[in-house]
DOPA-264979 format. One line per 4 residues: number of its first residue (from 1); their letters; for each residue x, y, z of N, C-alpha, C, O, CB. Coordinates in pm, whole numbers, always signed. Each point is the difference from the previous one (the first is absolute). Glycine has a CB too. Example, Ala and Ser with C-alpha at 12.3 -4.5 7.8 and 13.67 -1.06 7.14 Angstrom:
2
1> AS> +1319:-569:+780:-89:+119:+0:+90:+120:+0:+104:-2:+66:-293:-115:+59 ~ +154:+222:-197:+82:+119:+6:-77:+109:+73:+51:+111:+17:+67:-174:-232
REM end
This chain:
241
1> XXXX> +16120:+14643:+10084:+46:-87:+105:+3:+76:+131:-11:+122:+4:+145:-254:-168 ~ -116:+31:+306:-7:+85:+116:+156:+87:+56:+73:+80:-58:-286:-273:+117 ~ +215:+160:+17:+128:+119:-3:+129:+9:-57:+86:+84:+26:-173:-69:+143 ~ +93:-109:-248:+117:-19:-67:+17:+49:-115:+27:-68:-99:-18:-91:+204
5> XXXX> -26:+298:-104:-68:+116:-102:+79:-3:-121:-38:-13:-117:-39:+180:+299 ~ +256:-146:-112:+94:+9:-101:-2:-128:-91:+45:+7:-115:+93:+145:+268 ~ -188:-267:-103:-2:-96:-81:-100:+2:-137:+51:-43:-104:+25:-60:+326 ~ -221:+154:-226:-67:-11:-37:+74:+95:-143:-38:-34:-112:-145:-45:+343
9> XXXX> +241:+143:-226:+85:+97:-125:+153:-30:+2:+81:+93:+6:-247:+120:+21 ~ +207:-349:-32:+111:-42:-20:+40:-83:-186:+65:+7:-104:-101:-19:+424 ~ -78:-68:-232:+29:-136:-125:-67:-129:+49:+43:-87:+75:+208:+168:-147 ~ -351:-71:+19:-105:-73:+100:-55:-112:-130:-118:-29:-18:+22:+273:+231
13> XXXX> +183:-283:-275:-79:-91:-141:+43:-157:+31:+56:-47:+98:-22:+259:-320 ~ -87:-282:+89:+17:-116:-33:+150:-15:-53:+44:+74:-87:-299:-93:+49 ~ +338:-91:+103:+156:+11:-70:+47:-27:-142:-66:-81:-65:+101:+18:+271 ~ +67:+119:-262:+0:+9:-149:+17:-128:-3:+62:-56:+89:+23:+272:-168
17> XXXX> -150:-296:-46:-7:-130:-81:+146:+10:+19:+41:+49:-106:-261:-71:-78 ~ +344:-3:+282:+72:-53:-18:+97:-52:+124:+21:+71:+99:-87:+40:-308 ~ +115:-228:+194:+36:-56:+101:+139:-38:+42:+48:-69:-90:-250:+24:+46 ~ +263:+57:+114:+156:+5:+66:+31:-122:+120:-18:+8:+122:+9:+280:-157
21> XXXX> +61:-404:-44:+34:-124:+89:-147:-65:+47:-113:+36:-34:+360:+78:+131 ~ -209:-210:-17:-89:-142:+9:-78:-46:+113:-88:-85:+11:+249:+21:-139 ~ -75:+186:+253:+48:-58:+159:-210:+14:+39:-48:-84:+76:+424:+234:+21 ~ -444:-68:-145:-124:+42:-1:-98:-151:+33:-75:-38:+90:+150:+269:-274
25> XXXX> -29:-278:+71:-80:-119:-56:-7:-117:+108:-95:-77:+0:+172:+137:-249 ~ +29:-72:+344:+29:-112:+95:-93:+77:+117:-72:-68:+73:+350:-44:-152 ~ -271:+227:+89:-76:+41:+128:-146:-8:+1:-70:+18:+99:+247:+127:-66 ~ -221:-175:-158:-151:+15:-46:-72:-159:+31:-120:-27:+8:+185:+234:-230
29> XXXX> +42:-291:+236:-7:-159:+47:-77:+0:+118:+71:-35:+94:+152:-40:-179 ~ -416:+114:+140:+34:-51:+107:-2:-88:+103:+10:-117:-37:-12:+244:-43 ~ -6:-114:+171:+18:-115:+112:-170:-6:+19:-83:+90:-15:+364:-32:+164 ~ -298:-205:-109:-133:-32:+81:-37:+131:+78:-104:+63:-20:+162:-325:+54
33> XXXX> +47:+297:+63:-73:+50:+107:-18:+156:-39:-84:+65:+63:+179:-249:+119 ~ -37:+231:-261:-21:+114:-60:-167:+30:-80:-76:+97:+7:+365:-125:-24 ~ -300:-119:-68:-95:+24:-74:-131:-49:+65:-105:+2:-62:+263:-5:-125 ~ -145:-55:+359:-101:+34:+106:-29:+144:+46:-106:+59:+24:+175:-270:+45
37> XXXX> +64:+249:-65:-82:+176:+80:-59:+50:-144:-101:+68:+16:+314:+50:+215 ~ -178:-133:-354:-84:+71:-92:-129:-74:+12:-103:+57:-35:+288:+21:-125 ~ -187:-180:+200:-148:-85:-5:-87:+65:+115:-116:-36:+17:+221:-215:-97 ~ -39:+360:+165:-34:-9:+140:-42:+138:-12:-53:+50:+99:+210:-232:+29
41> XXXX> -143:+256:-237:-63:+157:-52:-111:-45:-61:-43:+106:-44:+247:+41:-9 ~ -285:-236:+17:-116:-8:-33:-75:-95:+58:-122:+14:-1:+193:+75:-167 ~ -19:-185:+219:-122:-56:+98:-11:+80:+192:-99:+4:+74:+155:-288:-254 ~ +44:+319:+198:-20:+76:+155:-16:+121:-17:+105:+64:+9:+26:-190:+112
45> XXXX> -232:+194:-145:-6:+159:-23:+73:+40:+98:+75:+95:-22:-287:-60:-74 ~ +207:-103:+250:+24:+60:+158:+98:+76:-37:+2:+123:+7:-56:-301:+164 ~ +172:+79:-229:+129:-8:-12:+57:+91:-88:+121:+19:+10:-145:-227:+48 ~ -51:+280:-157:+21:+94:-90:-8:+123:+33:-64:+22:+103:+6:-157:-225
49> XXXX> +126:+265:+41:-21:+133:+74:-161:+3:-22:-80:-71:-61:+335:+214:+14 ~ -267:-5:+139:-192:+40:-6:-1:+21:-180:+102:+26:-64:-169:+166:+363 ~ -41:-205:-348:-67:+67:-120:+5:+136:+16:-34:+50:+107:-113:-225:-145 ~ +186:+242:-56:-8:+108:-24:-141:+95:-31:-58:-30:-103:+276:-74:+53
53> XXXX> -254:+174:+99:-122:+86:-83:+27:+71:-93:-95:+54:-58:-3:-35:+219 ~ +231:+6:-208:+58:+35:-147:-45:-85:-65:-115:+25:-37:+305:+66:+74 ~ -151:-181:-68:+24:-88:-86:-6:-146:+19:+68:-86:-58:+36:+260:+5 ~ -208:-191:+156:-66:-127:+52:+156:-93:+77:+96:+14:+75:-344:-19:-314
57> XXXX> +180:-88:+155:+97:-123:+103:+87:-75:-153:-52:-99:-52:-181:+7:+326 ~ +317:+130:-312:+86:-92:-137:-5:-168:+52:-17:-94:-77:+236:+323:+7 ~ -204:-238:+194:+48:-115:+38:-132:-75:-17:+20:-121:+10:+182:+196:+147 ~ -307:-50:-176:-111:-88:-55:-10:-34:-134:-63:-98:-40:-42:+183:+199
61> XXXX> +188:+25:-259:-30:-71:-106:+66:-105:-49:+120:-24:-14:-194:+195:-18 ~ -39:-239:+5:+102:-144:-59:+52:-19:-118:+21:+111:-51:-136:-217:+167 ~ +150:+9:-192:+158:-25:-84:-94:-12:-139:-100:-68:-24:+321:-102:+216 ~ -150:+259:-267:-111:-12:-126:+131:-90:-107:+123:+3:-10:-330:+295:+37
65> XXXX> +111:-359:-82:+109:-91:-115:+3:+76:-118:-100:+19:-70:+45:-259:+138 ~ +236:+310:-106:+27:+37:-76:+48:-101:-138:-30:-119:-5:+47:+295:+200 ~ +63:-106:-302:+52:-99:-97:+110:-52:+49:+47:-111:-23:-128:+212:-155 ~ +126:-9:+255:+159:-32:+85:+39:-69:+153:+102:-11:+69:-78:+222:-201
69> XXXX> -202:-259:+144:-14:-97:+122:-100:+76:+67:-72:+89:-46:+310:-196:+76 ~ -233:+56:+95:-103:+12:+123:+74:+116:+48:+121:+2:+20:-214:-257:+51 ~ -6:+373:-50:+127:+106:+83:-106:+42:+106:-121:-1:-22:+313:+126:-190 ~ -135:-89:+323:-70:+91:+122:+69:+76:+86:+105:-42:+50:-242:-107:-46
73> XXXX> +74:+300:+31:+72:+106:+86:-43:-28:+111:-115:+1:+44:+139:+171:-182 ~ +125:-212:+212:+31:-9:+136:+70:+119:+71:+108:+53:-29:-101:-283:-28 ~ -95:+259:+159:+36:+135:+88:+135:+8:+65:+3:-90:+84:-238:+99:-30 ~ +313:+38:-54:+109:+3:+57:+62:+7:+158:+0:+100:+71:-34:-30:-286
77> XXXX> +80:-189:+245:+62:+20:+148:+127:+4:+9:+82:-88:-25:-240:-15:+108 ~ +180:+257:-28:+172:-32:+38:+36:-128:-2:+14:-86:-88:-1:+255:+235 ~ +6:-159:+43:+43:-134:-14:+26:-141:-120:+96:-74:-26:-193:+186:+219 ~ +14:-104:-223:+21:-130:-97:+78:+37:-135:+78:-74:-60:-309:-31:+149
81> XXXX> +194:+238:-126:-19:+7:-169:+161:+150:+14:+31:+72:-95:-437:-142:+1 ~ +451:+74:+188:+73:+113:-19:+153:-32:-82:+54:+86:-70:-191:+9:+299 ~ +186:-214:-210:+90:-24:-36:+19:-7:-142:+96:+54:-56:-93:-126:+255 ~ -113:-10:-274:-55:-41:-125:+34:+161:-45:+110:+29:-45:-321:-261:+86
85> XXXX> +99:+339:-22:-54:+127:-52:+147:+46:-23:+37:+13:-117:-292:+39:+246 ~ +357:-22:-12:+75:+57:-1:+119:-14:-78:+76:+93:-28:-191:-73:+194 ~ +131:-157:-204:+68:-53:-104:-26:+66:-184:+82:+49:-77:-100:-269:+285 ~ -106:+197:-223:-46:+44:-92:-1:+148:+14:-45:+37:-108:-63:-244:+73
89> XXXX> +122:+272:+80:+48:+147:-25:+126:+63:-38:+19:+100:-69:-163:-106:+204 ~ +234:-77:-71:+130:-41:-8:+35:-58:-145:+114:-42:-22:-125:-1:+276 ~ -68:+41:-335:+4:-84:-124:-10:+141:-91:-94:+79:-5:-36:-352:+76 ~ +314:+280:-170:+36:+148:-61:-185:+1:-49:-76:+76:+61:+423:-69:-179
93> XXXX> -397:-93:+13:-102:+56:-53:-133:+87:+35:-62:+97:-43:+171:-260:-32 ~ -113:+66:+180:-130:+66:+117:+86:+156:+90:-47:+113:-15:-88:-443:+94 ~ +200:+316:-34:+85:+93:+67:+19:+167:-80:+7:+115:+42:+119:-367:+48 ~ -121:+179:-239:+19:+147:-109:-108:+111:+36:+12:+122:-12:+63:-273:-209
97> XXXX> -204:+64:+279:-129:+51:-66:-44:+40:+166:-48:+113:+4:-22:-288:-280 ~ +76:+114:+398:-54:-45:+120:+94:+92:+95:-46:+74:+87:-41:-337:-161 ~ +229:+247:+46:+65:+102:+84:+23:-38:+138:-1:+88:+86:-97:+69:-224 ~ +118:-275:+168:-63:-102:+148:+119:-39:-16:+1:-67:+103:-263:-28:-79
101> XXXX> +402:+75:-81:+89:-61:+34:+5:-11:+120:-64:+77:+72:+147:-34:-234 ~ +24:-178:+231:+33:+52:+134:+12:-117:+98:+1:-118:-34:-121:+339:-14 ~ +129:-171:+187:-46:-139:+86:-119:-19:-11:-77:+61:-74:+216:-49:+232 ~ -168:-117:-68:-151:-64:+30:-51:+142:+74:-122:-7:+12:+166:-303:+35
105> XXXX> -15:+381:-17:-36:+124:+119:-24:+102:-73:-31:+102:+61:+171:-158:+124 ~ -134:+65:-348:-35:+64:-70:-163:-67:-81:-98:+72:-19:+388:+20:+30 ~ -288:-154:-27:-137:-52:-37:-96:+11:+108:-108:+58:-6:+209:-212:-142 ~ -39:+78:+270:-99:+44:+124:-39:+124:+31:-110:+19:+52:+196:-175:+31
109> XXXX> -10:+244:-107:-77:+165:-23:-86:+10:-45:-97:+67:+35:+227:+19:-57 ~ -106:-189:-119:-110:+88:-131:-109:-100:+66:-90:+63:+57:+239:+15:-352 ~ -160:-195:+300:-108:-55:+38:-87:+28:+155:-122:+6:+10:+250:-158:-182 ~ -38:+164:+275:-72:+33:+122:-113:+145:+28:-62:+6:+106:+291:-143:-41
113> XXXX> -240:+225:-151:-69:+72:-10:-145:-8:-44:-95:+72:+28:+298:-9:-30 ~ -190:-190:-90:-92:-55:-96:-77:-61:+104:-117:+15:+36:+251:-51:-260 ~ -44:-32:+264:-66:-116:+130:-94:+47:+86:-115:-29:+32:+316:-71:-9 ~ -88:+212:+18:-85:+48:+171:-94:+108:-60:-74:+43:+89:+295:-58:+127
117> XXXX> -243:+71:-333:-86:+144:-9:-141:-54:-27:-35:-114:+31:+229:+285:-139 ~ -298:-53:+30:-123:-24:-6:-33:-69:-85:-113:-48:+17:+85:+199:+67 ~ +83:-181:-180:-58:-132:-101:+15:+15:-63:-23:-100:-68:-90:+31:+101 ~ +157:+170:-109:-7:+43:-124:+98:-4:-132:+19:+44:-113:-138:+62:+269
121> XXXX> +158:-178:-72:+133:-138:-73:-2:-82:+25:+27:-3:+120:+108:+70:-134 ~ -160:-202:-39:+19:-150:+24:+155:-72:-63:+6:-58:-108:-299:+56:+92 ~ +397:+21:+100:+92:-103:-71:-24:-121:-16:-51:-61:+94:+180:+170:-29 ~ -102:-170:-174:-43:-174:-69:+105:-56:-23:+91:+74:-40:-279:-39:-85
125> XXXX> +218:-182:+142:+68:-44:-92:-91:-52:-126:-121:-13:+22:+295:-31:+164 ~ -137:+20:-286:-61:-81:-116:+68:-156:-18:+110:-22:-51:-153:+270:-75 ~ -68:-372:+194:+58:-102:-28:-59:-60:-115:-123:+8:-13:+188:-22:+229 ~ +27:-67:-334:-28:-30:-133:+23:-185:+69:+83:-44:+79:+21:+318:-296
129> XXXX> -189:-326:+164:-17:-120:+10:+92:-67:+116:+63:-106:+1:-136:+124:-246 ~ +57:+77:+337:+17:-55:+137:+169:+55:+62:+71:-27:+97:-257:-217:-174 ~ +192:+323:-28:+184:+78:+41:-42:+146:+45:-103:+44:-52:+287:-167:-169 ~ -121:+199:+307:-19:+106:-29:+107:+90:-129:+123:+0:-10:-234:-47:+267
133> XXXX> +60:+81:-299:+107:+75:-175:-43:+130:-23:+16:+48:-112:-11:-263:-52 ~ -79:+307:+290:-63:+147:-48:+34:+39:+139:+35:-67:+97:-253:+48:-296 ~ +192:+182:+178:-22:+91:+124:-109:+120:-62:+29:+77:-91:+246:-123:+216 ~ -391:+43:-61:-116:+102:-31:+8:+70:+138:+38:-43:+108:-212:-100:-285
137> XXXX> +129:+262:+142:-84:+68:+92:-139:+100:-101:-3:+53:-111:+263:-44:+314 ~ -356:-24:-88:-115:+12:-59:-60:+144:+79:-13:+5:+123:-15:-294:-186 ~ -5:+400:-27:-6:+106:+138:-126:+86:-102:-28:-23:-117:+349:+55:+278 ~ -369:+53:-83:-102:+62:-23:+103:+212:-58:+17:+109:+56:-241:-353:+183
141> XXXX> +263:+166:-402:+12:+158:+14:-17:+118:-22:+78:+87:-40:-16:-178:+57 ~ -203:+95:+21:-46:+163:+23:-4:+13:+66:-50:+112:+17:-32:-57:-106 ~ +127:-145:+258:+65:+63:+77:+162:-23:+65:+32:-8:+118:-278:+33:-107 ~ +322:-30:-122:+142:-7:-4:+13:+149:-40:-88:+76:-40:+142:-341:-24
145> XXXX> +108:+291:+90:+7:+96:-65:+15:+23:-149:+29:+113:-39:+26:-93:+238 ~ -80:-154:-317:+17:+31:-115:-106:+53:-23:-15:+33:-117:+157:-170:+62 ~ -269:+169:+157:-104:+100:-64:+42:+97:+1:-93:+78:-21:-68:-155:+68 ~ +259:+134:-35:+52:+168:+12:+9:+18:-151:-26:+107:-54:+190:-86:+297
149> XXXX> -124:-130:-307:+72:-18:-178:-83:-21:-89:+26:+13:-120:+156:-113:+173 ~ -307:+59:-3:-77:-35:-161:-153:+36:+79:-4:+31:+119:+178:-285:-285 ~ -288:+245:+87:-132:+19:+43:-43:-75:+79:-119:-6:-34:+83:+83:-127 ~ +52:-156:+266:-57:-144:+55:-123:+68:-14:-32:+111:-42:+199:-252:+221
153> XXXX> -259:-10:-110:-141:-9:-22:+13:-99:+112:+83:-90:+16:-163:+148:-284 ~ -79:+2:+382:+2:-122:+104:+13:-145:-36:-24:-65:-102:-110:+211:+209 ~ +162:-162:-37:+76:-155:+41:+79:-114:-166:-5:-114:-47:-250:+110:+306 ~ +328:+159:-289:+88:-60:-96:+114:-102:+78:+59:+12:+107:-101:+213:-268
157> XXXX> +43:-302:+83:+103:-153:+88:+137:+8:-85:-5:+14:-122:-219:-234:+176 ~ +321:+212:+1:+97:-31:-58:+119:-115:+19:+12:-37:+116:-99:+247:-134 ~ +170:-267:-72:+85:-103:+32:+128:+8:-49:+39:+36:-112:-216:-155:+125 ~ +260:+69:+120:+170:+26:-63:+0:-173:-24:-88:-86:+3:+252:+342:+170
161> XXXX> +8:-255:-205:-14:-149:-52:+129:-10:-5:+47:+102:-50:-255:-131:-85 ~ +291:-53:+165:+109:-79:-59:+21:-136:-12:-25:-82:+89:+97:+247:-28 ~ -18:-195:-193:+1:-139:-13:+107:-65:+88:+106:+42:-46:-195:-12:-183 ~ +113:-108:+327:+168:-50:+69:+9:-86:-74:+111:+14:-53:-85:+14:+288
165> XXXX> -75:-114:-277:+102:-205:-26:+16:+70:-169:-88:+39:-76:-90:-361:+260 ~ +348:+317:-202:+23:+30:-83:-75:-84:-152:-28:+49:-110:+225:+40:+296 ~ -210:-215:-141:-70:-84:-86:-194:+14:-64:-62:-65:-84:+282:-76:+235 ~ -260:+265:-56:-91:+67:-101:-18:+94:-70:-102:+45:-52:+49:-126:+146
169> XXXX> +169:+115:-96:-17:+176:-83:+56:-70:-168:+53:-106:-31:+57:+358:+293 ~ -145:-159:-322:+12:-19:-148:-109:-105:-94:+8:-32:-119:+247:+82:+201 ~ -346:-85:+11:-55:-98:-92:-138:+40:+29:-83:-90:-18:+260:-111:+15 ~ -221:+311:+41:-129:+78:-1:-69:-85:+179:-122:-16:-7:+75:+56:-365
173> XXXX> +76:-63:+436:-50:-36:+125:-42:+132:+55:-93:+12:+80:+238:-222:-47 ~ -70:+312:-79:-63:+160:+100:-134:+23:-55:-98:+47:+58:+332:+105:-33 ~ -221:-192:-149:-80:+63:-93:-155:-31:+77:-82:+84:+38:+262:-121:-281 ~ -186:-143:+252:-75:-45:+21:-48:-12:+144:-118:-33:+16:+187:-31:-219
177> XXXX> +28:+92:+335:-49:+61:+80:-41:+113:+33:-81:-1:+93:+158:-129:-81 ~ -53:+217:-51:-62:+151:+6:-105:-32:-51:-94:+48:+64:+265:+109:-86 ~ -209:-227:-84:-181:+15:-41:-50:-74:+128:-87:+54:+68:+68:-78:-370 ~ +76:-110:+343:-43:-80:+135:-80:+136:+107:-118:+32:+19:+374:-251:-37
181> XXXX> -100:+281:+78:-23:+63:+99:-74:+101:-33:-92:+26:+78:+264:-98:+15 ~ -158:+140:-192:-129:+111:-10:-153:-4:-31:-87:+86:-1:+271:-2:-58 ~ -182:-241:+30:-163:-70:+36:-9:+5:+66:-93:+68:+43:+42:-177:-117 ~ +164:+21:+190:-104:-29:+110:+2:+148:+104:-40:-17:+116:+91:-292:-126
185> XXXX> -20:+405:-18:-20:+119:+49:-137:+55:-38:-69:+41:+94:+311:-14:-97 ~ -297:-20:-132:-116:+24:-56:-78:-57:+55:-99:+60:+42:+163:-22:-208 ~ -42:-202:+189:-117:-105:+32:-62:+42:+158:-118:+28:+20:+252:-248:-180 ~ +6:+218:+301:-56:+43:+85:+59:+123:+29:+76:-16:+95:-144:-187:-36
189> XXXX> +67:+312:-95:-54:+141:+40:-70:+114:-120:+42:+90:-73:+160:-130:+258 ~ -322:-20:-156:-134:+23:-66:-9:+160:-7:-79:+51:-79:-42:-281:+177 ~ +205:+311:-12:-31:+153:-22:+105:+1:-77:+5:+96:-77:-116:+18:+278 ~ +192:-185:-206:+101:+91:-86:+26:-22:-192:+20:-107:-59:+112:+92:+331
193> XXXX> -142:+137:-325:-41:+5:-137:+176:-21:-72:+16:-29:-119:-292:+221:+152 ~ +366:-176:+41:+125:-44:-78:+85:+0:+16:+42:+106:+46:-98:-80:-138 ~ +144:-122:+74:+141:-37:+48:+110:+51:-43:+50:-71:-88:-134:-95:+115 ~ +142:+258:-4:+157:+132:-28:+97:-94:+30:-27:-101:+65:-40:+365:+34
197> XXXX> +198:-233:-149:+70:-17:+27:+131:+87:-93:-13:+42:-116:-145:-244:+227 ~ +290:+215:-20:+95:+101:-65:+130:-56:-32:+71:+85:+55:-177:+90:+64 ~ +182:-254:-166:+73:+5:-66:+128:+92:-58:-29:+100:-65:-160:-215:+80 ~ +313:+85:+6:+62:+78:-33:+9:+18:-139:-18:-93:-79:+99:+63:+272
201> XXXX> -52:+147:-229:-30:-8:-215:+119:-24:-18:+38:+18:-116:-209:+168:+11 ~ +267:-230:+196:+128:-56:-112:-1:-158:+21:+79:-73:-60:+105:+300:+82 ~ -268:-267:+57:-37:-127:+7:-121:-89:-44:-103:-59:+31:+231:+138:+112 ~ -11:-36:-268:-137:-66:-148:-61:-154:-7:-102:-23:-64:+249:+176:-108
205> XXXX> -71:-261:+247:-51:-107:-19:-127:-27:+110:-97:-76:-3:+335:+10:-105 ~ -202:+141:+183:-132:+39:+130:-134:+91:-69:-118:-16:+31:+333:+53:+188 ~ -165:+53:-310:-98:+68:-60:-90:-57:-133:-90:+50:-67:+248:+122:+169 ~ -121:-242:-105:+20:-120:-137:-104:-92:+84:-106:-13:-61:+410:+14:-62
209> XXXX> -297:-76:+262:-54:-102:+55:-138:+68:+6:-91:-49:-68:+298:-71:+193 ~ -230:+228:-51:-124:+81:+50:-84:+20:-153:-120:-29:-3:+256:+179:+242 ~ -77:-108:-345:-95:-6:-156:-33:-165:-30:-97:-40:-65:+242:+277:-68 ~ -75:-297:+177:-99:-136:-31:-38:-41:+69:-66:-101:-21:+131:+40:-97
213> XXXX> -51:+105:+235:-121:-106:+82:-133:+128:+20:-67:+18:+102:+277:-226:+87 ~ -218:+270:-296:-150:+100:+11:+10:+96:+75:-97:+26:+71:-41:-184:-90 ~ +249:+235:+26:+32:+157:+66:-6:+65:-139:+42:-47:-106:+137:+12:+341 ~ -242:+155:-212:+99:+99:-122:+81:+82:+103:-9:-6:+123:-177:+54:-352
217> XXXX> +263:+23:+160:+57:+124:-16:-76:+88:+29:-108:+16:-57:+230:-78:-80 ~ -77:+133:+232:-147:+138:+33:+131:+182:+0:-33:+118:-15:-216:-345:+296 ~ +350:+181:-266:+78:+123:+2:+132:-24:+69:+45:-91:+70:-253:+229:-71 ~ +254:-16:-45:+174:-27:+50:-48:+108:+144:-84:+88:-18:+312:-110:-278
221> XXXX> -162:+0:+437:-9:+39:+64:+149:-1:+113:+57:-105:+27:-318:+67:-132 ~ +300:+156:+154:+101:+64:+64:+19:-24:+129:-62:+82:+67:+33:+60:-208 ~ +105:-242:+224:-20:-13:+93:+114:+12:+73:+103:+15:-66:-278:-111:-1 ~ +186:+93:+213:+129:+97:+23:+96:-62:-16:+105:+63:+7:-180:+64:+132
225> XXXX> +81:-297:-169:+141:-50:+36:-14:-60:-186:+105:-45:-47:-69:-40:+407 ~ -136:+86:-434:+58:-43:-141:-186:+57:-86:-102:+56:+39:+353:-349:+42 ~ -203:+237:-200:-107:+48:-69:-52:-109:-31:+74:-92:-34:-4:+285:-40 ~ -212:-208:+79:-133:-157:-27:-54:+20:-104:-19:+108:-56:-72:-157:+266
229> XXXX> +56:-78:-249:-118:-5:-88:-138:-22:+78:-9:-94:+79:+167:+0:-262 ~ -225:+149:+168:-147:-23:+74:-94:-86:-71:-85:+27:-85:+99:+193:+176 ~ +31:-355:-22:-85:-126:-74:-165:-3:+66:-8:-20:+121:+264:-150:-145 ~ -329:+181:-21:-168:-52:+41:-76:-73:-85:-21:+1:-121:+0:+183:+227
233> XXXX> -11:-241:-22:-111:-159:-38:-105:+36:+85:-14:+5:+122:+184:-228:-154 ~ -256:+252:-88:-151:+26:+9:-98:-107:+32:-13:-96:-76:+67:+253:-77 ~ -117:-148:+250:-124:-81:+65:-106:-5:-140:-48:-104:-46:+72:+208:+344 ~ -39:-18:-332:-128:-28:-125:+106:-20:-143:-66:-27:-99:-179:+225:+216
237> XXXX> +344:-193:-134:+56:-51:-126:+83:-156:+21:+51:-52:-100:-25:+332:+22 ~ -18:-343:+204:+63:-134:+34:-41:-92:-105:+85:-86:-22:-85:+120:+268 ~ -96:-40:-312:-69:-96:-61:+81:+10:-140:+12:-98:-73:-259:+112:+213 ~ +311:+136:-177:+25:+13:-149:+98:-40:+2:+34:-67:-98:-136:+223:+23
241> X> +198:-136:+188:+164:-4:-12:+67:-108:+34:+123:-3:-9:-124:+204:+53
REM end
């Protein structure tokens, strides 16, 4: 990730399959005019950040139909999406792993770096049949600093993940977006041979999601703020897993 270094060796996973109260579920309701500006990230490019030469433009790809609905990664705008994000961090489960407790002025940290730097992070929301219920970021990391920790290989891609609407965790929805999102990473960025991602190893239901949706296990790896599992999903083995 871009400068938000300490983050990248915190707790950067998918939230444990488990969920704490309801209040989530009403915020995921949304309004017309909300689900215009998401309409307004794929038909007005103007209006969208630049494309990245990392990692192209996310905001073009369109909504692939999962088992668990229609889903598509929407690029993240303060403004609009900060309140949502920041909530969900604030959520004990996500928070165990993410380390973002806090005000809204704590998320805006972690995200404004993302925003304003060279590309090499895309914050997303993940909207599932028209809610938003995810937070991705999509970053190139062999050149994060988790290449310091394991072998990268050019333009290894990697993805954090948390589930927010308490109403999808436990019933394999991670499962089945992580294979989503790490297609459509394969599909458009054609140099890159495979999708990493790190995980905390005491956060087994996250480590658990990444083996079924076609990651293996590649090694336990030491990082300064906890210890990972080093999940990779292979470009030439996608077909087996």
């Amino acid at each position: 990730m871009p400068p938000a270094e300490a983050h990248t060796d915190t707790g950067t996973d998918a939230a444990p399959e488990l969920g704490t109260g309801a209040e989530d579920t009403l915020d995921l309701r949304l309004s017309e005019e909300l689900l215009a500006l998401f309409g307004d990230d794929t038909a007005a490019p103007a209006t969208r950040p630049a494309a990245s030469d990392l990692l192209g433009d996310p905001a073009s790809w369109r909504p692939v139909t999962t088992s668990a609905g229609v889903f598509q990664l929407v690029p993240v705008r303060l403004e609009r999406d900060l309140a949502l994000i920041s909530r969900w961090m604030n959520d004990p489960a996500v928070a165990a792993f993410w380390e973002l407790a806090g005000g809204e002025t704590v998320t805006a940290d972690h995200l404004r770096p993302q925003l304003e730097g060279d590309g090499r992070s895309v914050p997303c929301l993940g909207v599932l049949g028209g809610m938003p219920m995810s937070y991705w970021e999509i970053y190139r990391a062999d050149l994060d600093p988790l290449a310091r920790h394991y072998p990268a290989r050019p333009h290894d891609t990697g993805i954090h993940l948390l589930i927010g609407g308490v109403t999808n965790r436990g019933r394999g929805v991670g499962t089945t977006l992580l294979r989503a999102v790490s297609d459509l990473v394969l599909d458009h960025l054609p140099l890159c041979a495979r999708v990493v991602a790190e995980p905390d190893m005491r956060n087994t239901p996250s480590v658990a999601a990444f083996l079924s949706a076609g990651f293996r296990f590649s090694a336990e790896i030491e990082l300064p703020d906890k210890r990972a599992a080093l999940m990779v999903r292979d470009r030439a083995h996608r077909a087996q897993l």
